[in-house]
MIDRENGU-933711 format. One record per residue: x, y, z of N, C-alpha, C in turn; residue in three letters. Coordinates in steps of 0.05 Angstrom, whole numbers, plus 5000, padded with zeros to 4 digits. Example, Ala and Ser with C-alpha at 12.3 -4.5 7.8 and 13.67 -1.06 7.14 Angstrom:
BEGIN
526448865156524649105156526449345156Ala
525749555142527349795143525850015157Ser
//
This chain:
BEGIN
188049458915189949668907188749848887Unk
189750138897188350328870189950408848Unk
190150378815192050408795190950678784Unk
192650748774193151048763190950938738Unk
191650788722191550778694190850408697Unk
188550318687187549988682187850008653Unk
189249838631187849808604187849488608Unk
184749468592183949168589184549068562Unk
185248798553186148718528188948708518Unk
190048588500192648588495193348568456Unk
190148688450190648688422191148868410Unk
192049038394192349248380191949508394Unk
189449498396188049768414189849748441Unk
189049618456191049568481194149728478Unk
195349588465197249588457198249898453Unk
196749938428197450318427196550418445Unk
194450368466193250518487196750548512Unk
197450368515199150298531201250498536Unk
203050508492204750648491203850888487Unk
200850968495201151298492200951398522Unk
200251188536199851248569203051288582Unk
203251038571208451048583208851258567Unk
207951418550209951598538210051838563Unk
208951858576209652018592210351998632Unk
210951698626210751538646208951458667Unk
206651448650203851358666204051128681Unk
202750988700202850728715201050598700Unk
200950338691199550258684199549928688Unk
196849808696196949488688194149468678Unk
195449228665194649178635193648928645Unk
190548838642189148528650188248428615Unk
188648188620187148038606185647838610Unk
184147748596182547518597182947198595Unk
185047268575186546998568188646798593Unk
189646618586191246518595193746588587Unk
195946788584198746888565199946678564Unk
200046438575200946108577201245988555Unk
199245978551197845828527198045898503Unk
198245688485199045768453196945858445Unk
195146078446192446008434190645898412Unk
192845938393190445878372192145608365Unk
194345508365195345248358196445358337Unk
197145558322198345518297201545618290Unk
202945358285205545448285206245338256Unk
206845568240207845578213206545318194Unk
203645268197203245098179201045158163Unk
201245028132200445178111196844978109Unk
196644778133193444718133191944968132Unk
189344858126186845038126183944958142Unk
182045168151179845038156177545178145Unk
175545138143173345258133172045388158Unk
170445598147168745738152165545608148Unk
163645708167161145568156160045628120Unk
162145838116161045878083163045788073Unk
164945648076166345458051168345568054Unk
169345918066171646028065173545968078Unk
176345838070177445778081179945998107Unk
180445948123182445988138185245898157Unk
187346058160188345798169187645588189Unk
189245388195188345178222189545248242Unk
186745238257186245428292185445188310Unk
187645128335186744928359183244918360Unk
182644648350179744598359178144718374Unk
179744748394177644768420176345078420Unk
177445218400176445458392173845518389Unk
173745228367171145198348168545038356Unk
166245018343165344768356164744658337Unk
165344668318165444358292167744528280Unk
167244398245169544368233168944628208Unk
165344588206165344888192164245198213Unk
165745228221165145478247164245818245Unk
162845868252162046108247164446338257Unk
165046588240167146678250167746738277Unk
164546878286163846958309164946878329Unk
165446598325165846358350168246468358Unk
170346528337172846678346172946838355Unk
171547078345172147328348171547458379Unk
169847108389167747248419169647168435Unk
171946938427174346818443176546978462Unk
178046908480179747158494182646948484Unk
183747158468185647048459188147318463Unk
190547168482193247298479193547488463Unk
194047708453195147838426192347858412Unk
188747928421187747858412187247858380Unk
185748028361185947908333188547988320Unk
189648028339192547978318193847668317Unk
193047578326193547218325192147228297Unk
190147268288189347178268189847378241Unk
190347638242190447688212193147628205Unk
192947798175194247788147197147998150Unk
198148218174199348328176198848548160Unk
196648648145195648898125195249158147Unk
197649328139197449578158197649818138Unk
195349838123194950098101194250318127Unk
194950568112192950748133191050828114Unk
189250998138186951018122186251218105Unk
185351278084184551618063183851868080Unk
185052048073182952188095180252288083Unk
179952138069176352228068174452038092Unk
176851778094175551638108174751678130Unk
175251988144174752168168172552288164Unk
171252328135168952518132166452478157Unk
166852378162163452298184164552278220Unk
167552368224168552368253169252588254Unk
169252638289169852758297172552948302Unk
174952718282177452758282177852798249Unk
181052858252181352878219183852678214Unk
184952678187186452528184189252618206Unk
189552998198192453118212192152998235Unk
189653028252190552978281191752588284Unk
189552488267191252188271193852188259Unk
194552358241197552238230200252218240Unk
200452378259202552358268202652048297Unk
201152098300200751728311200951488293Unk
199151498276199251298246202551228244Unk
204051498246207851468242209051308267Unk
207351328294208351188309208350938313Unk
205950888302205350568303206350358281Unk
206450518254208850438230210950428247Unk
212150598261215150518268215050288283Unk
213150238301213450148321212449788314Unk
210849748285209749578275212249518249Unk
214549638246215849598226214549518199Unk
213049698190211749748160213349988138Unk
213549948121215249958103214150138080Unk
214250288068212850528048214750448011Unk
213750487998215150417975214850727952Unk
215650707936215550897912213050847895Unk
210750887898208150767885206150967900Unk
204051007880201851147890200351237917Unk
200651027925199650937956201551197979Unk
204951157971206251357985205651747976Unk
204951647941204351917944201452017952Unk
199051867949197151957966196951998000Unk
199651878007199651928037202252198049Unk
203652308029205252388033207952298039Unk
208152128035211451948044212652058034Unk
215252168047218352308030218951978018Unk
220852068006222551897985224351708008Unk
225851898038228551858054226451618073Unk
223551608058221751408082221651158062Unk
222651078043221250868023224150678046Unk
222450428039225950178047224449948018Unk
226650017998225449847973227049547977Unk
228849538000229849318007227149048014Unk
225449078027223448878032222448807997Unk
221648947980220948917955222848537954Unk
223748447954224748207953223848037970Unk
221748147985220047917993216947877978Unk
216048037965214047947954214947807921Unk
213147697908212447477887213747657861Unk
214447437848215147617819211947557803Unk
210547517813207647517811206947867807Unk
207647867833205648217828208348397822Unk
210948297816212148507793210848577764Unk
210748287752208648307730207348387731Unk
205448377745202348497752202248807748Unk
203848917765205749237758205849347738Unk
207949177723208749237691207249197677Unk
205849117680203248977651202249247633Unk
203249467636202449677627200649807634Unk
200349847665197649957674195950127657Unk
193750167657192650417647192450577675Unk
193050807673192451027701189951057711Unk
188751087724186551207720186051267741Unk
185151507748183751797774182051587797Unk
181551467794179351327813180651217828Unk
182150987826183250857843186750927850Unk
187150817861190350847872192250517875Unk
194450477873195550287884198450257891Unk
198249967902201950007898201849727922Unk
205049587924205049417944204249427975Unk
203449137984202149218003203849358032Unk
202249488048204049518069203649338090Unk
205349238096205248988115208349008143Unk
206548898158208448918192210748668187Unk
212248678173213748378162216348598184Unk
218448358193221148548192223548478174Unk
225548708181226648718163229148428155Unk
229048238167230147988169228747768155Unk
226147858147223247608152225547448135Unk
223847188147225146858135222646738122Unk
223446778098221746568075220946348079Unk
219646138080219245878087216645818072Unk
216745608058214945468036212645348057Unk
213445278078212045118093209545208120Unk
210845518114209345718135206845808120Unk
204245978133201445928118202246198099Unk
203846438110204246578092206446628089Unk
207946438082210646428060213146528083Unk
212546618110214046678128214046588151Unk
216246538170216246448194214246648215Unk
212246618221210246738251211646908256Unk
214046888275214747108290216747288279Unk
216247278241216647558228214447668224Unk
212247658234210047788235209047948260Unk
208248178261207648358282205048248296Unk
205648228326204148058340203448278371Unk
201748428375201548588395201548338418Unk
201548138424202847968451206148038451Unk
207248018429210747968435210748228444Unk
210648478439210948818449209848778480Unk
207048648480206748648516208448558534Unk
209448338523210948138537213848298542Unk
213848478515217348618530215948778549Unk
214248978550213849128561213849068589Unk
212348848590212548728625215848618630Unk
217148528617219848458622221248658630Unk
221348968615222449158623220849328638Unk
219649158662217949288672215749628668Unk
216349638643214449888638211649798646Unk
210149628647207949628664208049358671Unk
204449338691204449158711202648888681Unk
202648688691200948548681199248348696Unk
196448268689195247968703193147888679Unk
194047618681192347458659190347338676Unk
187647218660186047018669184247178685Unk
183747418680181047538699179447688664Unk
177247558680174647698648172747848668Unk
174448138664171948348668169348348670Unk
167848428679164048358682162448718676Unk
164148788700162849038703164249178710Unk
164149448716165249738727163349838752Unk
163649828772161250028793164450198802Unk
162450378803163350678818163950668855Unk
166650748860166650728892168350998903Unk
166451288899167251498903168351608880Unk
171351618873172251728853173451588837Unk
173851178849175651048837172950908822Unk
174050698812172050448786173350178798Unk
171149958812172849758816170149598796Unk
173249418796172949228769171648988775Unk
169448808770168448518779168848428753Unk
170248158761170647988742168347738751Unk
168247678722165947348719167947108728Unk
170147088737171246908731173246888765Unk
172247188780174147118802172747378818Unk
171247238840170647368866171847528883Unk
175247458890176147588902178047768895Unk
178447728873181048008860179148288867Unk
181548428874180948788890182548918876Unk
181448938850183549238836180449488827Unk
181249618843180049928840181950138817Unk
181750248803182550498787181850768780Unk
183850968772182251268778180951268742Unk
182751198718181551068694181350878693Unk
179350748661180350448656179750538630Unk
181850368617181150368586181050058569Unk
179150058552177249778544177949738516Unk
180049588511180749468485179849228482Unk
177649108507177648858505176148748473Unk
175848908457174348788428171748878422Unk
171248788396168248908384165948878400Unk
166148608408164348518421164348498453Unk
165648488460166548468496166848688508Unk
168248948503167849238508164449278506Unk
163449258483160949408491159049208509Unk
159748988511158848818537158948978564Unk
161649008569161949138595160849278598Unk
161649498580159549728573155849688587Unk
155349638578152449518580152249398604Unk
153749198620153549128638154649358667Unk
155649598661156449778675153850028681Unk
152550028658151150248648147250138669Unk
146550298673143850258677141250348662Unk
141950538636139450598623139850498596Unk
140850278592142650228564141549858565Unk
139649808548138449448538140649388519Unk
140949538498142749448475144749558456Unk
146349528442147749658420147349518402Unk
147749608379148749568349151449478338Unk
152849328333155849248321155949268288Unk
156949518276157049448252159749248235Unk
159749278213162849148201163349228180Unk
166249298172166849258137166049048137Unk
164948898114164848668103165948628078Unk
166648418092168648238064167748218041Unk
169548048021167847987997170447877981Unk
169847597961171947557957171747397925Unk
174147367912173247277884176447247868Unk
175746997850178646787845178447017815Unk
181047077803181947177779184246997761Unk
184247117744186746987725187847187718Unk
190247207713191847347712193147287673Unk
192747527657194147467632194947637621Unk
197547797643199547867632202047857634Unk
205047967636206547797620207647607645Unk
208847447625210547197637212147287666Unk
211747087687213247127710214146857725Unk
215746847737217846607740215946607778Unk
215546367780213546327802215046137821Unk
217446067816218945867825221345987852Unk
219846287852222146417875220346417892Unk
222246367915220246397944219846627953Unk
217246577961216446907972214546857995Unk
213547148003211347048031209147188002Unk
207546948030204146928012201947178021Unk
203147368047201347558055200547678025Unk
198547888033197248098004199848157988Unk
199748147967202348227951201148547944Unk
199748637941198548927934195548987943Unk
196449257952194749407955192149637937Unk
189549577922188249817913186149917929Unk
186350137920183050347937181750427909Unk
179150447920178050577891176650767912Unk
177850967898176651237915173451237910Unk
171551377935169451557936169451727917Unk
166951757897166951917888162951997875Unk
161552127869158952157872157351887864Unk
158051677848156851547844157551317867Unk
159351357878160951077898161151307925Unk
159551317945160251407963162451357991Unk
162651157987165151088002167650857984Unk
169650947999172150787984171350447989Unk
172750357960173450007963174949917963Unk
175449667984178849607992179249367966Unk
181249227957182449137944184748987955Unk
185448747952188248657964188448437945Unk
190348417929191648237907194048007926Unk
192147787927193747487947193947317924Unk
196847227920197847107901199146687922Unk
197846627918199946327938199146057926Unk
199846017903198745797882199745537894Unk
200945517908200745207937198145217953Unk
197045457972194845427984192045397959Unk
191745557939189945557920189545237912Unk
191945137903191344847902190844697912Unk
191044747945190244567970186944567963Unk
186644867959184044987969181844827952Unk
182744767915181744727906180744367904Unk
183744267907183443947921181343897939Unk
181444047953180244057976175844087969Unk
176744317956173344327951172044197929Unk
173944157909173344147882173443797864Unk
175943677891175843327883176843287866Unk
176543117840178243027814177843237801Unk
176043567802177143757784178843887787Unk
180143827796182644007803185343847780Unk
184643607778186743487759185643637726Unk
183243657720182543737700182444097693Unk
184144207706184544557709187044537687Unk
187744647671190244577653192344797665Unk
195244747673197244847700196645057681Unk
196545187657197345457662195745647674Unk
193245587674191145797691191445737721Unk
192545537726192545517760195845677769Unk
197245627742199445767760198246157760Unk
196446217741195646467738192746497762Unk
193146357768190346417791191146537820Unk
190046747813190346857854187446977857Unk
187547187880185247147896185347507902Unk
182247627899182047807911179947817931Unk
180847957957179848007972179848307982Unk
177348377988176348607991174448728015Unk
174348938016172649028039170749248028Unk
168549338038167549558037166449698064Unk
165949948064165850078081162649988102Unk
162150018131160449838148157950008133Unk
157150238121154850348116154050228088Unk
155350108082155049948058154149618067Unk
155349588086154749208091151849158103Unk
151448878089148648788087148648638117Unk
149748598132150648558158151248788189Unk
148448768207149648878229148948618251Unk
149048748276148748568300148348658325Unk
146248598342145548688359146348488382Unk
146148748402148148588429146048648454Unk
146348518467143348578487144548508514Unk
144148718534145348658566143848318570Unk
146048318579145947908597145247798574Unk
145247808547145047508535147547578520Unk
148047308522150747228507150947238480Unk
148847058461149347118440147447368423Unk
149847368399148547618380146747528360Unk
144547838359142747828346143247868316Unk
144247688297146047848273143147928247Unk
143348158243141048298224142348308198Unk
140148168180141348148146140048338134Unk
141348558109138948708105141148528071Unk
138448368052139148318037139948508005Unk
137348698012138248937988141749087985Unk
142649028001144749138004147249067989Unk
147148737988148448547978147948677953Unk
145848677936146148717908147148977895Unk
147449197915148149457919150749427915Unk
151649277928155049297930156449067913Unk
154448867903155248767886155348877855Unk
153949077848153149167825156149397820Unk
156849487843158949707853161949607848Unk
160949337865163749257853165349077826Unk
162648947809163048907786164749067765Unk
162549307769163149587752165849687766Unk
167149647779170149747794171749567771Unk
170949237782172649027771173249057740Unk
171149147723172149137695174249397694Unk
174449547704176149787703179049707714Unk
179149527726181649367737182849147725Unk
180548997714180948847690182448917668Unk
181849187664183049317632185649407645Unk
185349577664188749637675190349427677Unk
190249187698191949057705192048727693Unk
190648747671190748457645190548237670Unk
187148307666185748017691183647977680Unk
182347687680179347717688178047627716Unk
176447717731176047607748173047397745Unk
173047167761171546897758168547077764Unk
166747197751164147377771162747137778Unk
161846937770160046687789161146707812Unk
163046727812164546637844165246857862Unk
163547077852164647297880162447237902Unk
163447307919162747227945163247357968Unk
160647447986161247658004161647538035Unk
162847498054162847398075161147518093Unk
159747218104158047268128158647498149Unk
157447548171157847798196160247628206Unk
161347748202163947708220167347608204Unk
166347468179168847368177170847508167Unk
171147798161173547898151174048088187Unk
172948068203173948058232174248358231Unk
173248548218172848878225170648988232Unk
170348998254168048968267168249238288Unk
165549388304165249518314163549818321Unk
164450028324161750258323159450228339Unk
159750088362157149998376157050278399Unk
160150458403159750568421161150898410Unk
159750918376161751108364162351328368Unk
164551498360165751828381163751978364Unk
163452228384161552428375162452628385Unk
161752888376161853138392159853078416Unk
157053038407155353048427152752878423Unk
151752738440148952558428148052758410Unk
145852548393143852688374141152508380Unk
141052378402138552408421137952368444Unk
135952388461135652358491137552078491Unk
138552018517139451818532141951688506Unk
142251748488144651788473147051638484Unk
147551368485150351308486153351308473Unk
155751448470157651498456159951528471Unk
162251558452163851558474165151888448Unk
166052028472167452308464169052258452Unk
170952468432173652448421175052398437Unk
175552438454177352328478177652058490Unk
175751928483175351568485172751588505Unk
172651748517170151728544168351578538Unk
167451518551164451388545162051628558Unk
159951658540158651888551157451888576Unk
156951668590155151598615157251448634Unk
159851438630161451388654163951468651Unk
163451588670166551728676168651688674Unk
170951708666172851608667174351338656Unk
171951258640171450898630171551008590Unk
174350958584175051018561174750788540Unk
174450828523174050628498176750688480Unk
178550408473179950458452180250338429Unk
178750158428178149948398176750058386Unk
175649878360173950018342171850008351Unk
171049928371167850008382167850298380Unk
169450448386169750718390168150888351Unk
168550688335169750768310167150908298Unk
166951118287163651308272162851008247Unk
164550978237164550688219166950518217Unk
166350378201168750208197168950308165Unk
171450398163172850418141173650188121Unk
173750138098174749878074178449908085Unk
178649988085181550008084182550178113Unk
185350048120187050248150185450138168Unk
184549928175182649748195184949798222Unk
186949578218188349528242189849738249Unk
191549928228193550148244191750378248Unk
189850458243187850588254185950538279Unk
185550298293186350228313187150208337Unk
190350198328191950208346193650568342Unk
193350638320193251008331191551118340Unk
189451098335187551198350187451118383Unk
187950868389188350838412190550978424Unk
193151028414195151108420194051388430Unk
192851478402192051828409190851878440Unk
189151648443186951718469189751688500Unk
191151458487192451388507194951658516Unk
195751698499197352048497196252188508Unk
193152378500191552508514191652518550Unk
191152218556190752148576193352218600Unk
195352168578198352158599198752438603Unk
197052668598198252898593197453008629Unk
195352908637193653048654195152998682Unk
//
């Protein structure tokens, strides 16, 4: 059978690709790789943890994911999972600066009015704090009703008498929670799962109200050309016959530019860059706050420290307050020191976690037609670059928001584990050399026709901050484009 419109994947990108294609009543079915059956990752509201091969913990993910007990992120990220990385994050849906456009082909205006679609459609929430006025939010957009779900942790934190200061920006986080979420002590972040925005539950209406077609359990291989349509070969099934006049490839960082490559004939390899993580325990000493109300444990706040000549790109910031997991964490690594911490610094202990922009990370990764695994490239100078960067941030945050943070203990995560990943196939006006692979502002891919990119493979970089709803508007945008023709 021949389909108007193929999108592959069911994560984010997918997702907004979808609703920009139905907005004008495009045909569309939507394949995945996964089984939609299956629970994938095993995790239903429980506050266990597992490590990472560097000690970092995460929540607890069905075994069969992994192949031991300390697992490389990778191992996930290469997985075909339902809803793909939205099973696994934090629900953090900042958008992004628009400086963070300086090096694309697009600008902030043209993404913003998508960015609004996907907030609506992701139920994220705007507050009266910096963050709304660097993005423009009217006042008739704030809902200060959710404010009662985060910690009287980061009220204090607030009040402490900020000092202001030009560089950075903040304010509570923006997060895909809805407007009902149910508190629960026992959930990994302080809320029941399915008050969390999950691009599987949106597919799953979508196919109920028949707005498009769906089939699970086929993993794409390749694209060959048959006149004017693209039929699809899957690794996993010989006889499925779906031909299409587009296809569009959310299948992920890593698996899009697979296809890619396995479609392409003058093309050995890409490049995958990443924000990379980075992370580090603080104490908190200012004023008194009552820790005994329930709250969800997602980011309690949001900072950026703007770009500016000495810092060329922005640094993400996210203030995680959950002094039940911290103590697991610490039991857990630390043994009988954990009895010898005296409660008031542990009830003052939370956690920042951070990103910086992929031209900054000491981490890329090379992907090579027919081999499976990645070539991951360390450039170690880099590490000390951005560690020196973000010290000098931290004491300036320190003085504003009455902290110290632990510096022995900052810590940058390996390739892969803060899971923002991509740029292997980034938009351009036009190569900038012979045989040049990219994909156009339009999603195209430059060397096949009709074979659109909508994840962050697409991405000029990866941005510190606006990771996931950048994303899925951008996908949206391509997917809109598309429905017009």
């Amino acid at each position: 059978m021949i389909y108007d419109n193929v999108v592959i994947g069911t994560g984010l990108s997918a997702l907004g690709c979808i609703l920009g294609l139905i907005k004008n009543n495009k045909q569309v079915l939507c394949i995945d790789a996964s089984n939609s059956n299956l629970n994938n990752l095993g995790k239903q509201d429980s506050k266990k943890v597992v490590f990472c091969n560097q000690g970092l913990p995460l929540r607890k993910i069905n075994q069969k994911f992994v192949n031991n007990k300390f697992f490389h992120p990778v191992e996930i990220i290469d997985k075909y999972l339902f809803g793909g990385l939205s099973n696994l994050w934090g629900a953090n849906a900042l958008r992004p600066l628009p400086n963070d456009f300086n090096e694309w082909p697009l600008t902030y205006k043209i993404l913003e009015p998508y960015l609004e679609k996907c907030e609506t459609v992701m139920n994220i929430s705007h507050f009266d704090d910096d963050l709304s006025k660097e993005f423009g939010i009217k006042k008739n957009e704030f809902n200060e009703n959710k404010k009662k779900f985060f910690s009287e942790f980061i009220k204090s934190f607030f009040s402490s008498n900020v000092a202001k200061n030009k560089n950075f920006i903040y304010g509570l986080a923006r997060l895909t929670l809805q407007d009902n979420c149910q508190i629960s002590e026992e959930s990994f972040f302080g809320c029941k799962d399915q008050n969390i925005f999950n691009s599987k539950d949106e597919i799953q209406k979508l196919v109920k109200e028949k707005k498009i077609k769906f089939i699970d359990n086929l993993i794409v291989k390749k694209i060959i050309y048959e006149g004017d349509n693209l039929r699809l070969l899957f690794s996993n099934n010989e006889t499925s016959n779906i031909l299409t006049k587009k296809l569009f490839l959310g299948a992920g960082p890593i698996n899009t530019p697979k296809i890619v490559l396995n479609s392409s004939k003058n093309f050995k390899n890409m490049t995958i860059s990443e924000s990379q993580p980075f992370f580090i325990p603080c104490i908190f000493f200012g004023n008194k706050f009552d820790n005994k109300k329930m709250h969800h444990t997602l980011s309690q706040a949001q900072i950026i420290f703007k770009n500016d000549e000495a810092n060329l790109n922005n640094t993400y910031y996210e203030i995680k307050y959950d002094e039940k997991l911290i103590d697991s964490i610490i039991k857990i690594k630390y043994s009988i020191l954990f009895y010898l911490i005296p409660r008031f610094f542990k009830k003052r202990l939370f956690v920042i976690t951070g990103f910086i922009n992929s031209k900054e990370s000491a981490y890329t990764a090379e992907i090579e037609k027919n081999i499976k695994e990645l070539k991951i490239v360390e450039k170690k100078e880099m590490i000390k670059k951005s560690e020196k960067k973000i010290l000098n941030q931290l004491k300036i945050l320190e003085k504003a928001f009455s902290f110290i943070s632990l510096r022995p203990l900052l810590k940058f995560g390996v390739f892969g584990r803060g899971f923002h990943l991509g740029s292997s196939l980034p938009m351009k006006e036009k190569g900038t050399k012979e045989n040049d692979m990219f994909t156009k502002p339009s999603g195209e891919v430059s060397s096949l026709k009709n074979v659109f990119v909508v994840d962050s493979s697409n991405f000029p970089n990866i941005p510190a901050s606006g990771f996931s709803l950048t994303i899925m508007a951008n996908a949206f945008r391509i997917g809109d484009l598309n429905s017009r023709d």
